[in-house]
C-alpha positions as CSV (number, residue, x, y, z in Angstrom):
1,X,30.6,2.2,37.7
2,X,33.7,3.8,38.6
3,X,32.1,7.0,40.2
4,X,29.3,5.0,41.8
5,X,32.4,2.7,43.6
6,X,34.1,6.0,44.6
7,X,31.0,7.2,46.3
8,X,30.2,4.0,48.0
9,X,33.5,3.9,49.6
10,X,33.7,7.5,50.3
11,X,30.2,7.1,52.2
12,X,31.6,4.0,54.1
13,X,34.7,5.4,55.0
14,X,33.5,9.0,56.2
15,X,29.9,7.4,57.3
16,X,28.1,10.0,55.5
17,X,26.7,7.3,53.4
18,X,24.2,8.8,50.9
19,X,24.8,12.6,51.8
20,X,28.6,11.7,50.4
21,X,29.2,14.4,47.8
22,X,30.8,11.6,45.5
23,X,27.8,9.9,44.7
24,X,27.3,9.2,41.1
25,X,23.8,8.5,40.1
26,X,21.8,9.1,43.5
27,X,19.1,10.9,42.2
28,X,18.2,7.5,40.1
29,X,19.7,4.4,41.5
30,X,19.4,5.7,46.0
31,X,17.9,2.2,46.0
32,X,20.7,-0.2,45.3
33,X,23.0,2.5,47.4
34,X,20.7,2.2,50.0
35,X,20.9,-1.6,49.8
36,X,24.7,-2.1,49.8
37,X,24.9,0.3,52.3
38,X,22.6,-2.1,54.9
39,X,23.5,-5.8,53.2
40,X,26.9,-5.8,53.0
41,X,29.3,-5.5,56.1
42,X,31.4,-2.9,57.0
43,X,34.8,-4.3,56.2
44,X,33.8,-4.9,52.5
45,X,32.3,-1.4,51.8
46,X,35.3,0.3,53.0
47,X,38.1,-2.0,50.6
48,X,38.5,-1.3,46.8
49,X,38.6,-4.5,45.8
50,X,36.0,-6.4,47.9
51,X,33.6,-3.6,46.9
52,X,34.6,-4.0,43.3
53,X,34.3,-8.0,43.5
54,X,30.3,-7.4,45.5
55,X,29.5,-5.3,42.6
56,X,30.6,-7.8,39.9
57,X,28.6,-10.4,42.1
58,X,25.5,-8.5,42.3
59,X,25.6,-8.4,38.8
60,X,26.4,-11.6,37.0
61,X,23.6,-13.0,39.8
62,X,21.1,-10.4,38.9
63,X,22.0,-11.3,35.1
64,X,21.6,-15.1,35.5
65,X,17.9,-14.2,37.3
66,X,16.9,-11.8,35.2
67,X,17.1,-14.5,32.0
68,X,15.4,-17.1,33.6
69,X,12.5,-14.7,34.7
70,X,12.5,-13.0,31.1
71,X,11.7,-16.8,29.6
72,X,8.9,-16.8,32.1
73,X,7.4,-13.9,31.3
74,X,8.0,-14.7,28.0
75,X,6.7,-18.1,28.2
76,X,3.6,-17.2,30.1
77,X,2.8,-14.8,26.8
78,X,3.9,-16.5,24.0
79,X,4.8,-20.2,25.0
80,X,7.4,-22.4,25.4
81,X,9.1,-22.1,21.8
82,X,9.0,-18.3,21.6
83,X,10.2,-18.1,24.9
84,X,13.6,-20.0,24.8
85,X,14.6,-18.7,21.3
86,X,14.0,-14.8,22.8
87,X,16.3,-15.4,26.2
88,X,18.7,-17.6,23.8
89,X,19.1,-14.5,22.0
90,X,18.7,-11.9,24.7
91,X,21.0,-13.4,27.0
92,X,23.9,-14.5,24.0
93,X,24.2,-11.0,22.0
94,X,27.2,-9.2,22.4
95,X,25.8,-6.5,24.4
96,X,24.1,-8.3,27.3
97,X,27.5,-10.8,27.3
98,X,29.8,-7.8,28.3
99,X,27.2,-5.7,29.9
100,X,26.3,-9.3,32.2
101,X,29.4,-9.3,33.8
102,X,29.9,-5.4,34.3
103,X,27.7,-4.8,37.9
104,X,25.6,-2.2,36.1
105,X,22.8,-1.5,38.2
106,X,20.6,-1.8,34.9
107,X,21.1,-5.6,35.3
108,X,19.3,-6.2,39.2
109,X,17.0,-3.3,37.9
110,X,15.7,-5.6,34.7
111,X,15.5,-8.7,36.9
112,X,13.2,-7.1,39.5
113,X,11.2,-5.4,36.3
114,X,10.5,-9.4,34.9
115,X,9.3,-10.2,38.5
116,X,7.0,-7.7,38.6
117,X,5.5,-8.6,34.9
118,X,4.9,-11.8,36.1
119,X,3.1,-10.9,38.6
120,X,1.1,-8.0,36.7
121,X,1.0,-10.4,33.9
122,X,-0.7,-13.3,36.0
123,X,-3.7,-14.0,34.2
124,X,-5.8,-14.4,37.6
125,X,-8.7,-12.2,39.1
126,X,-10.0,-11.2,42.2
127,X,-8.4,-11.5,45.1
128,X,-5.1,-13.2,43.5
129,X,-4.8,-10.3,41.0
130,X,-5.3,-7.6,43.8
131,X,-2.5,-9.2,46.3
132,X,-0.4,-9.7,42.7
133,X,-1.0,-6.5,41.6
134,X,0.0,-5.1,45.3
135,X,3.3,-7.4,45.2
136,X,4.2,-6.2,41.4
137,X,3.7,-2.6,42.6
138,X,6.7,-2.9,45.3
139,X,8.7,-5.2,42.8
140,X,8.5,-2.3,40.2
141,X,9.2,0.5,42.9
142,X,12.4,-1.5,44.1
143,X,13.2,-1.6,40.2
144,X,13.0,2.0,39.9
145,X,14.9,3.1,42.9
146,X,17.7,0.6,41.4
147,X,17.8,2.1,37.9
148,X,14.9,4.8,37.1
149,X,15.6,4.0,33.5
150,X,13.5,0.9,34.0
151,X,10.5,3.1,33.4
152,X,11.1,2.6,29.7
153,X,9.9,-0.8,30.0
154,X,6.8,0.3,31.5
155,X,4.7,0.1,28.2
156,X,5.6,-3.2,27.8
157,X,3.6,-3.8,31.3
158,X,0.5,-2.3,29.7
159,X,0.5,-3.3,26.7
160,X,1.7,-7.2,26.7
161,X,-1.8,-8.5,27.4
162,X,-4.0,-5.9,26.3
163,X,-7.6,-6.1,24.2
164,X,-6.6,-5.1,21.1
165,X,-10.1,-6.3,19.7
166,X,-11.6,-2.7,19.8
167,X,-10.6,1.0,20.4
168,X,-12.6,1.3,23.3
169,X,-12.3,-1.9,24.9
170,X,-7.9,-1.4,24.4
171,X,-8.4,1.9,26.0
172,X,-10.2,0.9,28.6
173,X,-7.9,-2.1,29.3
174,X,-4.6,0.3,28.9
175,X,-5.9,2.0,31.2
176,X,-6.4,-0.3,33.9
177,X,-3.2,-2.1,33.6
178,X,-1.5,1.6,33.7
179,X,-2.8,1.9,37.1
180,X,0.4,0.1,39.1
181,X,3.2,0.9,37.1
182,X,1.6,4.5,37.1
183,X,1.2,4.6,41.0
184,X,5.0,2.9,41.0
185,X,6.4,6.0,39.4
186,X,4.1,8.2,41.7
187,X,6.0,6.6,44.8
188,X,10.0,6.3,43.2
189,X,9.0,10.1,42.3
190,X,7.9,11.1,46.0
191,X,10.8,9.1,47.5
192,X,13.0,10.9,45.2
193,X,11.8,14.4,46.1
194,X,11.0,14.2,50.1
195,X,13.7,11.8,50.9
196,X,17.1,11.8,48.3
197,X,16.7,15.3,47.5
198,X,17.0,16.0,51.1
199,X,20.1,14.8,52.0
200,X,23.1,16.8,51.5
C-alpha cells in the first residue's frame, strides 16, 4: 500500500497519472488507480495524509459491503442459518479484522466479486438472467481491474449452483455458467494489453 500511495501522489503531483513510473501494481489493479484518479479531487490526491485517510475509507467501506453482500450470496445458496454463521466467521477472523481496515484493494475487489454472484447466482431465466448476466459481467470486469487476483474466485461462480446430478448434465451446466466470468477475463485481459501496457 505504501508503493501504490507513492505512485498515486507522484501521478497527481507531476499529472502523469497512470504513465507515473512509481506505480506499484498497474498492470493488476489500473482500475481502482483509474478511479481515484477521476473521484477524488485534486487537493486530496496530491497530500500524504488525505490520500492515506481516502484509502483507509475506501476500504473499511468496501469491507462493511462486502460482508453484507457475502451473507446474501450466501443466503440465497444455503439459507438464512448458514449464511450468518459463514459472514460471522468471515468477517470476525483475525485476518479479515486487520486486513478490513488496511485499504487493500483486495477488499473493494471482493465486494464487487459478491455483487456480481448475486447477480450470476439469480435463479431467474430469460430475459432477467440475460440483463443479470450482462450486469454481473461489468461487476466482475470492474472487480478485476481493481485486483486481478479476484479471478481465483471465479470457480466459485461456476460451480455454486451447478447440476451435479450427472457428468454430462454438470459439464454442460459448467459450461454455461463459465461463459461470463470467461468473457470477464477476455475483457480485463484486452484492457490490460491495448490500453495499460501502452502507457509509459
Amino acid at each position: 500500500l505504501y508503493w501504490v500511495l507513492n505512485g498515486l501522489l507522484d501521478g497527481a503531483r507531476k499529472a502523469t497519472y497512470l504513465a507515473s513510473p512509481q506505480h506499484y501494481g498497474k498492470a493488476f489493479s489500473f482500475g481502482y488507480l483509474v478511479a481515484l484518479y477521476h473521484l477524488a479531487d485534486h487537493q486530496t490526491l496530491v497530500d500524504r495524509l488525505q490520500m492515506i485517510d481516502q484509502i483507509n475509507q475506501i476500504g473499511f467501506l468496501s469491507f462493511v459491503v462486502g460482508c453484507i453482500l457475502f451473507w446474501l450470496v450466501t443466503w440465497s445458496l444455503y439459507g438464512l442459518r448458514s449464511a450468518t454463521v459463514a459472514v460471522i466467521l468471515f468477517s470476525f477472523s483475525p485476518m479479515m479484522l486487520e486486513l478490513g481496515t488496511s485499504g487493500h484493494q483486495i477488499l473493494p475487489a471482493s465486494a464487487l466479486l459478491f455483487a456480481g454472484a448475486l447477480c450470476l447466482l439469480a435463479p431467474v431465466t430469460g430475459l432477467r438472467q440475460l440483463l443479470l448476466d450482462i450486469v454481473g459481467f461489468i461487476v466482475l470486469l470492474a472487480a478485476l481491474t481493481t485486483r486481478a487476483e479476484i479471478v481465483l474466485a471465479f470457480p466459485f461462480l461456476v460451480l455454486a449452483r451447478s447440476d451435479f446430478e450427472s457428468w454430462p448434465r454438470f459439464l454442460k451446466c459448467a459450461a454455461i455458467r463459465s461463459i461470463v466470468p470467461i468473457f470477464a477475463y477476455a475483457a480485463f485481459s484486452l484492457l490490460k494489453r491495448f490500453y495499460i501496457d501502452s502507457i509509459h
